[in-house]
Every structure is written in structure tokens, then in C-alpha cells.
DONUDO-688782 format. One record per atom (N, C-alpha, C): x, y, z; residue in one letter; residue number from 1. Coordinates in Angstrom, 1 decimal. Layout:
// DONUDO-688782
PT     east    north       up   rest    nr
PT        X        Y        Z      A   NUM
...
//
This chain:
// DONUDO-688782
PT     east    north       up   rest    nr
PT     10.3    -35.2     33.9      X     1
PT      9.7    -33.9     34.2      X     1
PT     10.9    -32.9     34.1      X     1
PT     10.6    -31.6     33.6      X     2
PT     11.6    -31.3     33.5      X     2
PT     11.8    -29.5     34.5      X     2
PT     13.1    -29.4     34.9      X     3
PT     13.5    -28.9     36.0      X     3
PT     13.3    -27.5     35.8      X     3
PT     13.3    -27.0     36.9      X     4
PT     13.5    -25.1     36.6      X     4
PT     14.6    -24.8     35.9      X     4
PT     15.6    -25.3     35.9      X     5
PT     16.8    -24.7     36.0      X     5
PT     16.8    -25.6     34.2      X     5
PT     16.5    -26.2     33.5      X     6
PT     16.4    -26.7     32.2      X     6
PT     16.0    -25.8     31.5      X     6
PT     14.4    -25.5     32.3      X     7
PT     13.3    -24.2     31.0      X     7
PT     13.7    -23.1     31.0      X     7
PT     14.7    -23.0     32.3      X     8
PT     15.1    -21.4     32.5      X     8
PT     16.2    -21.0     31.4      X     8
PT     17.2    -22.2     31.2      X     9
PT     17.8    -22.3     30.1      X     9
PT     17.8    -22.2     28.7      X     9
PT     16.3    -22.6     28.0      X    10
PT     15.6    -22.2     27.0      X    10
PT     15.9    -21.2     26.3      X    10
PT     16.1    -21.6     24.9      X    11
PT     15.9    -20.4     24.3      X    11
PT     14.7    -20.0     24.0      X    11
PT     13.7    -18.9     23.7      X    12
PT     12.5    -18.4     23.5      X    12
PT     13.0    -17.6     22.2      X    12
PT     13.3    -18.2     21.1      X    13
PT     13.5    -17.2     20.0      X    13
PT     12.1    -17.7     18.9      X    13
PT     11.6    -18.6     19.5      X    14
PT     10.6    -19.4     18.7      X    14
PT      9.5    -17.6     18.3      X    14
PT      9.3    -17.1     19.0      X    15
PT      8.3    -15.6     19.0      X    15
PT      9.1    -14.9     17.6      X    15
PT     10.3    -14.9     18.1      X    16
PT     11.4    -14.1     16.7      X    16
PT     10.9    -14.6     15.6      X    16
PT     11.6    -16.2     15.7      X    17
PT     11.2    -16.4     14.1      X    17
PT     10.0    -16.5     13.5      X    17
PT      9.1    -16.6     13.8      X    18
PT      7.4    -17.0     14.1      X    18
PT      7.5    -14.6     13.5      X    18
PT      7.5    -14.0     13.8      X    19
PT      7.9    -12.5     13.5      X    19
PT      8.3    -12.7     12.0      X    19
PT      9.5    -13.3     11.9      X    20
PT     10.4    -12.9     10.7      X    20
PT      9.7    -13.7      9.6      X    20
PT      9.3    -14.7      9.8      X    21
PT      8.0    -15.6      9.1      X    21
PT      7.4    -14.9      8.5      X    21
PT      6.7    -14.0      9.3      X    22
PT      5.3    -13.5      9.1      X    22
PT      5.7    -11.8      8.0      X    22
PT      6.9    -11.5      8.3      X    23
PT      7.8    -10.2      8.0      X    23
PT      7.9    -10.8      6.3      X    23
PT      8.6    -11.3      6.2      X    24
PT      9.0    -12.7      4.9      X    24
PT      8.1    -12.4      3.9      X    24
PT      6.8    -13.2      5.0      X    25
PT      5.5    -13.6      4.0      X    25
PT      5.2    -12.2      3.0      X    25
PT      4.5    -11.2      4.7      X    26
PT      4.4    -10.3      4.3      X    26
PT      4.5     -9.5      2.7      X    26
PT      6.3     -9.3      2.9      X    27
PT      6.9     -8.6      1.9      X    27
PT      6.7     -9.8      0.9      X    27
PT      6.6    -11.3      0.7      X    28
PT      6.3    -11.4     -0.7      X    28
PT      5.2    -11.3     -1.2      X    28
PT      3.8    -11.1     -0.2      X    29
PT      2.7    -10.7     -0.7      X    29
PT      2.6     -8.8     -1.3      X    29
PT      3.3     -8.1     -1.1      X    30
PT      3.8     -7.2     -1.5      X    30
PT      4.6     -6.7     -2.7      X    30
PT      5.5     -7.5     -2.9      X    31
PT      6.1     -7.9     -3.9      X    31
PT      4.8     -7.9     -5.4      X    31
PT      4.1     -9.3     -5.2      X    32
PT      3.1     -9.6     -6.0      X    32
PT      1.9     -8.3     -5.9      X    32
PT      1.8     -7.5     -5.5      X    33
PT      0.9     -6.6     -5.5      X    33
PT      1.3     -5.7     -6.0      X    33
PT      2.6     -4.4     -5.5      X    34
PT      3.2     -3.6     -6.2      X    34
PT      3.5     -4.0     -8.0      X    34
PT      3.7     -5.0     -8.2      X    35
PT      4.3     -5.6     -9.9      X    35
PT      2.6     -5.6    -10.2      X    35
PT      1.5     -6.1     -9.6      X    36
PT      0.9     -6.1    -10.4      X    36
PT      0.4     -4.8    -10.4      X    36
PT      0.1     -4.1     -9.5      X    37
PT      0.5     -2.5     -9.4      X    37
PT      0.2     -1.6    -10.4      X    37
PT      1.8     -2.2    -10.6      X    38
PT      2.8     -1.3    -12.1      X    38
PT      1.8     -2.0    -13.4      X    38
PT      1.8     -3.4    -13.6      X    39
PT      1.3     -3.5    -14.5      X    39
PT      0.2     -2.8    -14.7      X    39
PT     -0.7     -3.0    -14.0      X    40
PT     -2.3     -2.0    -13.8      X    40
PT     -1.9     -0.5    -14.1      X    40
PT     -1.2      0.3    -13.9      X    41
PT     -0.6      1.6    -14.1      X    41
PT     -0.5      1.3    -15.5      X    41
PT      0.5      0.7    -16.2      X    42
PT      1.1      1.0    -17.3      X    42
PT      0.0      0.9    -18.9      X    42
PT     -0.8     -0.6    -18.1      X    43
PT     -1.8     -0.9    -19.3      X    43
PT     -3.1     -0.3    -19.3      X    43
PT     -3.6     -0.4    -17.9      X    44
PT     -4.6      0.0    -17.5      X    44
PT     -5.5      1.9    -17.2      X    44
PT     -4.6      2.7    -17.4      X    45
PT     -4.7      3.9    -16.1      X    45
PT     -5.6      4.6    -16.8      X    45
PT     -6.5      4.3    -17.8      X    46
PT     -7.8      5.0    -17.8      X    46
PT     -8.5      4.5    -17.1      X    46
PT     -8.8      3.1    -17.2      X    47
PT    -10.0      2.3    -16.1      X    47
PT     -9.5      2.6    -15.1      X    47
PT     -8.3      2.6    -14.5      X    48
PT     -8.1      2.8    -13.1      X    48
PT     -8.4      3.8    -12.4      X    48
PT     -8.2      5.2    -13.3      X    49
PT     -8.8      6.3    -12.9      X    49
PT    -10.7      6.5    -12.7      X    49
PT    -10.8      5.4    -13.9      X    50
PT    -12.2      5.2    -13.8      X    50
PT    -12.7      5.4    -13.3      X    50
PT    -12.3      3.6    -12.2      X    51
PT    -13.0      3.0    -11.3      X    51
PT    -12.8      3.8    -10.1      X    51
PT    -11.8      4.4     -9.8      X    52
PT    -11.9      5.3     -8.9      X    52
PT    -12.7      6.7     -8.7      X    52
PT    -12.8      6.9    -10.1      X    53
PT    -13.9      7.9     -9.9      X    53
PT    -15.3      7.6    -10.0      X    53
PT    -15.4      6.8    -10.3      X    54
PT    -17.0      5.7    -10.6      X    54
PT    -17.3      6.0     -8.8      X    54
PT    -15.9      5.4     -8.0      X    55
PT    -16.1      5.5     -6.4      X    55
PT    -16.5      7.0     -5.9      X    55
PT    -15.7      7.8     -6.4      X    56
PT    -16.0      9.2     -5.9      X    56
PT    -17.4      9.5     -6.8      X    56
PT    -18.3      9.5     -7.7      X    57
PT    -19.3      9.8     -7.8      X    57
PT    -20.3      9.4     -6.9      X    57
PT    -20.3      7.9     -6.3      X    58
PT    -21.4      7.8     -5.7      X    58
PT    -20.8      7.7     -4.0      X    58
PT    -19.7      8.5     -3.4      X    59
PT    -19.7      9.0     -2.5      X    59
PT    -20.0     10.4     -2.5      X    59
PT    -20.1     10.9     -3.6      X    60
PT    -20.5     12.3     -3.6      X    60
PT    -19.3     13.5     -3.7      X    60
PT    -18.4     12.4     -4.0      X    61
PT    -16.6     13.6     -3.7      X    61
PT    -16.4     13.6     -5.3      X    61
PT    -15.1     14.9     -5.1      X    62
PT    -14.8     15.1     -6.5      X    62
PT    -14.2     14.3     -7.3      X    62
PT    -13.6     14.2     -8.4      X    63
PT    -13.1     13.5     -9.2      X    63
PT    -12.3     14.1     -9.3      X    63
PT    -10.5     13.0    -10.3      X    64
PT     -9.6     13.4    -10.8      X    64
PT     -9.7     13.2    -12.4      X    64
PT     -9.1     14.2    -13.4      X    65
PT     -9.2     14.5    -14.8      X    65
PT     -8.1     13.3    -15.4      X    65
PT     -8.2     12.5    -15.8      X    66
PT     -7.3     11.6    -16.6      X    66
PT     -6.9     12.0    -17.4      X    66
PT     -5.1     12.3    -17.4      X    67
PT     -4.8     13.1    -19.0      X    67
PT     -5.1     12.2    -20.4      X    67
PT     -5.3     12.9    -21.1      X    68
PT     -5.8     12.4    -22.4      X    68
PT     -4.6     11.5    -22.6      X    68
PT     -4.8     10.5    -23.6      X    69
PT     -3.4      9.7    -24.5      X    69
PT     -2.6     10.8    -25.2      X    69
PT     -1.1     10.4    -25.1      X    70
PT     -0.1     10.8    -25.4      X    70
PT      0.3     11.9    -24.3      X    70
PT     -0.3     12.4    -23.0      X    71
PT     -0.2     13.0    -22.1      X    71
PT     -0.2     12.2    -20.9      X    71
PT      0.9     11.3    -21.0      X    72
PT      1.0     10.3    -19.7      X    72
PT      2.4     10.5    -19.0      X    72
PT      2.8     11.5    -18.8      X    73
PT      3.9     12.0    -17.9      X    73
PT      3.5     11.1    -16.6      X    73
PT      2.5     11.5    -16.2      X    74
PT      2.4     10.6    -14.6      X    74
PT      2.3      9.4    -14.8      X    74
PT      2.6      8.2    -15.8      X    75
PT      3.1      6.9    -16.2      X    75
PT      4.4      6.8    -15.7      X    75
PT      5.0      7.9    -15.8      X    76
PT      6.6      7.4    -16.1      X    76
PT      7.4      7.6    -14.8      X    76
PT      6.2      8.1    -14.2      X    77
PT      6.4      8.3    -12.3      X    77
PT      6.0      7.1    -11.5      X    77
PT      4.9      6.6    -12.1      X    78
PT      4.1      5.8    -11.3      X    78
PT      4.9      4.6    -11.6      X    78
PT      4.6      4.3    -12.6      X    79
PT      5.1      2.7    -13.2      X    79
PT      6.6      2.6    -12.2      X    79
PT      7.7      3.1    -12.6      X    80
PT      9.0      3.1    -11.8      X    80
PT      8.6      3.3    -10.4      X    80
PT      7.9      3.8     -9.9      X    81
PT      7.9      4.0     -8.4      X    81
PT      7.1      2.8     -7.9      X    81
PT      6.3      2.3     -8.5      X    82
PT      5.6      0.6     -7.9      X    82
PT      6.1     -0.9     -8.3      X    82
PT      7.4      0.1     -9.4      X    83
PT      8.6     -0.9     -9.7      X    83
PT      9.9     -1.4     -8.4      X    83
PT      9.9     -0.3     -8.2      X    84
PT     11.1      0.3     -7.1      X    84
PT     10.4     -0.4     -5.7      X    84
PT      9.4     -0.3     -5.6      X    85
PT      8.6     -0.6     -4.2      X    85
PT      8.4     -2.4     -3.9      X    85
PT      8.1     -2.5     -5.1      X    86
PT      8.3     -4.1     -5.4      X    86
PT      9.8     -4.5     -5.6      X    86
PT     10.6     -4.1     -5.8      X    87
PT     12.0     -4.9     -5.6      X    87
PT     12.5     -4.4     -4.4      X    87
PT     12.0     -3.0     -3.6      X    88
PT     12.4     -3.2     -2.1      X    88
PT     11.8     -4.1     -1.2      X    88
PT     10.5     -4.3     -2.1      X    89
PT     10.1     -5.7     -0.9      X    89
PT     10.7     -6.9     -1.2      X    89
PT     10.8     -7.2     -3.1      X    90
PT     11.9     -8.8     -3.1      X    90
PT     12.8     -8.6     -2.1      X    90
PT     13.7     -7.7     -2.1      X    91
PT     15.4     -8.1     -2.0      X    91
PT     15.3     -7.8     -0.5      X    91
PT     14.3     -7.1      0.1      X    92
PT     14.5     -7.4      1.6      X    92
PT     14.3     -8.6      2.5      X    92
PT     13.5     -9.6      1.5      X    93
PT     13.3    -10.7      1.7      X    93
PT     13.7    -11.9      1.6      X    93
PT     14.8    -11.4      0.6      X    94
PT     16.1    -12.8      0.1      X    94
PT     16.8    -13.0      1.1      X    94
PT     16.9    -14.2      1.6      X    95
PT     18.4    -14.4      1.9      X    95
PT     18.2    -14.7      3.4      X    95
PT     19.1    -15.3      4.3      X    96
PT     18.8    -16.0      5.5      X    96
PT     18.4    -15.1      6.5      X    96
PT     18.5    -13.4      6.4      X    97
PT     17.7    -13.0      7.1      X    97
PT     17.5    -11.6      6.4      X    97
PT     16.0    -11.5      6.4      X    98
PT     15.5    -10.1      5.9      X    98
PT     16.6     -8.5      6.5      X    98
PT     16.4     -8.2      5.2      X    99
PT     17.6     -7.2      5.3      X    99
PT     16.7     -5.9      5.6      X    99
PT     16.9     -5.2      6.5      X   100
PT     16.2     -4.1      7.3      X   100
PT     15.9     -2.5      6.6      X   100
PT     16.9     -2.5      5.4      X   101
PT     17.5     -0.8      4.9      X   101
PT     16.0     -0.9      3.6      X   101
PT     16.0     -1.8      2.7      X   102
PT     15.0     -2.5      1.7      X   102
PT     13.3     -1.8      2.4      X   102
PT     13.6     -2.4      3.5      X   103
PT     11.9     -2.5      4.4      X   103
PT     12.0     -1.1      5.1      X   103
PT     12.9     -0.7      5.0      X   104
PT     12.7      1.2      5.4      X   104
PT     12.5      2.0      4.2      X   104
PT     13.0      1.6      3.0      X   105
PT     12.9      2.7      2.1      X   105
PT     11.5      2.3      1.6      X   105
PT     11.0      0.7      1.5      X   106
PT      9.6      0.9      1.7      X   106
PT      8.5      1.4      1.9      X   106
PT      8.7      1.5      3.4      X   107
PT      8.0      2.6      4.6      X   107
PT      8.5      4.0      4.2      X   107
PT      9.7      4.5      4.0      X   108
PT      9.9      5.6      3.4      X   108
PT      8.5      6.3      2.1      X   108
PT      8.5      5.4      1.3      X   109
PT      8.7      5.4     -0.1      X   109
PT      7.0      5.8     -0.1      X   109
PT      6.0      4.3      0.9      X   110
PT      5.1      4.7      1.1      X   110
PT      4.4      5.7      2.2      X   110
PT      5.0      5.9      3.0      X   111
PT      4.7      7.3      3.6      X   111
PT      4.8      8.2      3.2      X   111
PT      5.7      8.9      2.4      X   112
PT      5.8      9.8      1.2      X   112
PT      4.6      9.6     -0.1      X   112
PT      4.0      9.0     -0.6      X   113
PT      3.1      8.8     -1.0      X   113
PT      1.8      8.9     -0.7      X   113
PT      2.0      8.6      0.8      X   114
PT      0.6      8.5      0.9      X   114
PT      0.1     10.0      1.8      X   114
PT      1.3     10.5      2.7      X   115
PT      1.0     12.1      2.7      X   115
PT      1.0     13.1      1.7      X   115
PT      1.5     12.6      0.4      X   116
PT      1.5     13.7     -0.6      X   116
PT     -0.1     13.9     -1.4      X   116
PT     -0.3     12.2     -1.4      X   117
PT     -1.7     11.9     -1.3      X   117
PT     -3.0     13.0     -0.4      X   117
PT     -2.6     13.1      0.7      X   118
PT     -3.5     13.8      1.9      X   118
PT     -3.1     15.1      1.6      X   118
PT     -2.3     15.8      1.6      X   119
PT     -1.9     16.9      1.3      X   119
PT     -2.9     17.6     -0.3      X   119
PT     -2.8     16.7     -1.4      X   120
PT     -3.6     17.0     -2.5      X   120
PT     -4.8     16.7     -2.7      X   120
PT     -5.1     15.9     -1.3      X   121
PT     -6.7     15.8     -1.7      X   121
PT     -7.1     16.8     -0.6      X   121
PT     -6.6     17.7      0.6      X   122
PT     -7.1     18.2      1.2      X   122
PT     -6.6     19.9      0.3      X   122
PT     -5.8     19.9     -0.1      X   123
PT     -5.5     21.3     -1.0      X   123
PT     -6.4     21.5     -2.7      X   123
PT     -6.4     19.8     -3.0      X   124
PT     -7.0     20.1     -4.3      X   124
PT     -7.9     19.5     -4.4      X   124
PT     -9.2     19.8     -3.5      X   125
PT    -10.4     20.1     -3.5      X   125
PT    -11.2     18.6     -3.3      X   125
PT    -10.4     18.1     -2.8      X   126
PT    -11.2     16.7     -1.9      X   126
PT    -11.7     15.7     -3.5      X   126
PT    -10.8     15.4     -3.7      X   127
PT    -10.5     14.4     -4.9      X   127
PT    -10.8     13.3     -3.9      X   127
PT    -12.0     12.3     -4.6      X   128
PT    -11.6     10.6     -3.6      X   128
PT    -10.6      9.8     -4.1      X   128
PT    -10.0     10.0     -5.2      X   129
PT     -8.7      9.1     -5.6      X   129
PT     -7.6      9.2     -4.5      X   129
PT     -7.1     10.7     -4.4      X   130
PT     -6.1     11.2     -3.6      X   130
PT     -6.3     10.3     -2.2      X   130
PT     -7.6     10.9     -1.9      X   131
PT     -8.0     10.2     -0.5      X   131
PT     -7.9      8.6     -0.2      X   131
PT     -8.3      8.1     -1.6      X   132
PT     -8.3      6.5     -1.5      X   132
PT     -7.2      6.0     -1.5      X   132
PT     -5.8      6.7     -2.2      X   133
PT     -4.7      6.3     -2.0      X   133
PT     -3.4      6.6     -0.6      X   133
PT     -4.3      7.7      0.4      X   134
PT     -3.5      7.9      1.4      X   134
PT     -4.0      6.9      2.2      X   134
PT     -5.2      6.4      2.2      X   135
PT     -5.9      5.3      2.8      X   135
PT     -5.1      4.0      2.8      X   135
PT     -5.0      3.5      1.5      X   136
PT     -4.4      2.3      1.0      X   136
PT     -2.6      2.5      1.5      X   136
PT     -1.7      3.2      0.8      X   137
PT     -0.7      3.7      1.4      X   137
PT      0.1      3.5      2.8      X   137
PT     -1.4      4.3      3.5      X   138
PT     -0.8      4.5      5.0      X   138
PT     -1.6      3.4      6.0      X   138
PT     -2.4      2.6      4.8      X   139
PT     -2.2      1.0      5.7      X   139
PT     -1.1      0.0      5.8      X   139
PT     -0.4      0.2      4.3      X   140
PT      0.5     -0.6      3.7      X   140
PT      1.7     -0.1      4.8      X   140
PT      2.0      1.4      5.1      X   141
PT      2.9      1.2      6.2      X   141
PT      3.1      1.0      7.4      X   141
PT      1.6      1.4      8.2      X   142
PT      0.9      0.4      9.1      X   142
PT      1.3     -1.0      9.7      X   142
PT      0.3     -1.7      8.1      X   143
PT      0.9     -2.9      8.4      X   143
PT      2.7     -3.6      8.5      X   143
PT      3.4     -3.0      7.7      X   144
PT      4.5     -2.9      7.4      X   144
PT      4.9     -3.0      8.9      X   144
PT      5.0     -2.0      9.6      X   145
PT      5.9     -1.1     10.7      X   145
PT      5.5     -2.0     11.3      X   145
PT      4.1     -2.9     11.9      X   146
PT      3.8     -3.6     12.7      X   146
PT      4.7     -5.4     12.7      X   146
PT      4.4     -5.5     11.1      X   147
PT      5.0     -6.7     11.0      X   147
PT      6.7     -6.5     11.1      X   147
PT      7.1     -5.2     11.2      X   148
PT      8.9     -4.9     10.7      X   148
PT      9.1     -4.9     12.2      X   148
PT      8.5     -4.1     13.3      X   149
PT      8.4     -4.0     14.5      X   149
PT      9.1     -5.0     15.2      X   149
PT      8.0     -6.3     14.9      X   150
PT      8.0     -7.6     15.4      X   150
PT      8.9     -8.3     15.5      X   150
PT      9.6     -8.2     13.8      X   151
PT     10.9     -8.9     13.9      X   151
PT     12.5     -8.0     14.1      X   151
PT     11.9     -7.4     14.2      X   152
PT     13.2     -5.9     14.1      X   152
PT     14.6     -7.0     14.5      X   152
PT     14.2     -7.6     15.5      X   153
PT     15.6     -7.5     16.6      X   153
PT     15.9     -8.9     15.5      X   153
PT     15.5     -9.5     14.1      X   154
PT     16.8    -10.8     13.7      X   154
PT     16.5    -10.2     12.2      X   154
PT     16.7     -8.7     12.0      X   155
PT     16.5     -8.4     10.7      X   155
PT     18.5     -8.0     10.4      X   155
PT     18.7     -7.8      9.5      X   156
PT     20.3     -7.9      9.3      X   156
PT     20.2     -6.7      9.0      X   156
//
């Protein structure tokens, strides 16, 4: 049986790592989502405007104008910036312990996105794309901050 003075001894870091686990996972499920992301952006961004406006018609909200071909300036924003977001979530993830600066400019990166988001759908005329992406966004840092929270105290 074992004594007070044994359990009191304990280390309790089991909660930490059981955190950093879950922080790890996390970001590689992030990883695979941002890249496919980009891909979706790069090949895709008429259907994707589409299907998002397909959404805002039968909620009754406005739509956004898809630039025609050869008018894809906003490619060369997007694609890089869901490039960038996915190798802040790899590289925060490598290595014996998640590196903390990676998983802030994430949260940076998407918080900035997803207010610029709210800002343009409430200025430019209640687009549901704008809206659907402050949605998505400012879950992703959400969940983020919750699972980064957790393990804060064994991140490097």
C-alpha cells in the first residue's frame, strides 16, 4: 500500500503530456487541412466561390463576385497564406517539444483573417462567404488557444 508521503512525491506531469499530445495532434490535423486548403484555392476557386455562394443563396445573404480567369490576384494571397499557416503548424510540431512562436503566428495569422473577414462582411454588405470564413477562422483559433493553453507550460 502505498504511503502519503510516496504519492505526495509524484510527479503529476501525466495532465501536461496528455495536453502536448493533444496540441501535436492538433496541429497535424491542421497541417493536412491548410495544404489541402491551398490546394483547393489554387485549382479549385471558382467552385469554391461557388459552393459558398450556392450557401448564401439559400440563406438569403449576399454573394461574392468571382474574378473572371486571368484576374486572380487574390490566388497569389491566398494560396501563400494557407501555405504559411500549414508550415506554422508542421514546424511547431517537430521535434521533442512543440515550439510555441510557430503556434502564435498561427493564431496571429488566423485572427487576422478572420476579423478582416467580419469587418468585410459587416462593411461590404453582408456577403455569407466573408461571414462563413470569420466563422471557420475564429474557431480554428479557438480551438487552437484552448488546445495551446493546455499545454503552454512544456511548449519550448
Amino acid at each position: 500500500m502505498a504511503r502519503l508521503a510516496d504519492v505526495k512525491d509524484m510527479s503529476c506531469d501525466y495532465g501536461v503530456a496528455i495536453a502536448t499530445r493533444r496540441l501535436r495532434l492538433l496541429l497535424r490535423i491542421w497541417t493536412v487541412v491548410f495544404v489541402l486548403g491551398a490546394i483547393d484555392f489554387f485549382v479549385f476557386p471558382y467552385l469554391t466561390v461557388h459552393i459558398l455562394n450556392g450557401n448564401a443563396r439559400s440563406l438569403g445573404m449576399h454573394e461574392v463576385v468571382a474574378l473572371n480567369a486571368g484576374q486572380d490576384f487574390w490566388l497569389t494571397l491566398a494560396v501563400p497564406y494557407m501555405i504559411l499557416v500549414a508550415a506554422f503548424s508542421w514546424v511547431a510540431q517537430r521535434g521533442d517539444k512543440i515550439s510555441a512562436v510557430p503556434v502564435q503566428f498561427l493564431m496571429l495569422a488566423k485572427v487576422s483573417s478572420s476579423l478582416t473577414s467580419l469587418a468585410l462582411f459587416l462593411l461590404g454588405g453582408f456577403a455569407y462567404p466573408f461571414l462563413a470564413n470569420f466563422v471557420v477562422d475564429g474557431a480554428i483559433v479557438l480551438i487552437t488557444y484552448w488546445f495551446y493553453r493546455a499545454a503552454r507550460s512544456e511548449l519550448a
